[in-house]
Structures are given as C-alpha cells and as structure tokens.
C-alpha angles and dihedrals in degrees: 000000000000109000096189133338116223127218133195125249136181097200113027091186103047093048094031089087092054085059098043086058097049095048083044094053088048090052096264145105140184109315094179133010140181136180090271100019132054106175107197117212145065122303100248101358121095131330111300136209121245137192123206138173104222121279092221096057093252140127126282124241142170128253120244108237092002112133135173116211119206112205112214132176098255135337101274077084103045090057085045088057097050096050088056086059109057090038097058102044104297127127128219129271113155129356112232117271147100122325109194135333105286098072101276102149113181144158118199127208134160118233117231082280107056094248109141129231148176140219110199142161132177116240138173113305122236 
C-alpha cells in the first residue's frame, strides 16, 4: 500500500550520502533524483525512502513519534544497518536486539537530520 515514504532535510547534499549507504547496504540505490529531492528504491519494487528539503521554504523538523522502518532478511543485517548509521552521520536509538517475546528483532537510529528509523526482521518466536 505505501509507495515511499518522504522525510524532511535541511541540507539534501550533506545527508544524501547516509541514505545512499543504507540503500547500498539493502541492495538499492537512487531511482530517481532533483535539485531538492533523491527517492531511494526501485521503480516499481517495494516502498522507497525519500529526502526532501520542504516545499514551503521552511525549515525541516522532525516529527514527534514518526518512524520509518526499514524490513530486512535476519538480523546480521539489522546490526549491518545500524552500523552504517552510525558510520555515515546517524545517532543511537536503540542497539539491535529483541524486542518482545513473538521474534521482532530490531535496532533504532536517527539520520543528520533527526529523522528516525528502524532496522527490523522477524525471527523465530520464542
């Protein structure tokens, strides 16, 4: 149902490159790019990510309680994710590991900006 999902920057160049290693690293890159917009994905595959610097001129801020999560295949990826993170700008939220009891493994970081993300895979419950 979700084609992309669009987040806010400040500053498209300097934070372009933190996104272009995380698509890397999940096997994309940019499918389509402007002077104040790069979506990563695949035309017609799965949702994408996009960054964008406001439409209005103003300012670009978080939201308060807004996350994207990002599915990947186990957690040797979700860990991998989450290095990237941190290595290209991002901040910690979260180390990986279980959340709950029912196989939710996920790891949480925030991109230069302040957006929030998630890495997460399903595993075996128990």
């Amino acid at each position: 149902m979700i084609g992309y999902v669009t987040l806010g920057t400040n500053d498209l160049e300097k934070n372009a490159p933190f996104y272009d290693a995380i698509a890397k690293a999940m096997g994309v890159g940019r499918m389509m790019e402007f002077d104040s917009f790069i979506a990563w994905g695949t035309m017609d595959g799965p949702a994408g990510v996009a960054l964008t610097k406001p439409f209005d001129g103003k300012e670009a801020s978080v939201g308060n309680g807004t996350m994207v999560a990002l599915q990947v295949d186990g957690p040797d990826k979700v860990r991998e994710l989450y290095d990237i993170a941190l290595a290209n700008g991002g901040s910690d939220e979260g180390e990986p590991g279980p959340r709950g009891d029912d196989g939710f493994y996920a790891a949480y970081f925030r991109d230069p900006d302040g957006n929030k993300l998630n890495a997460f895979c399903m595993t075996q419950a128990g």
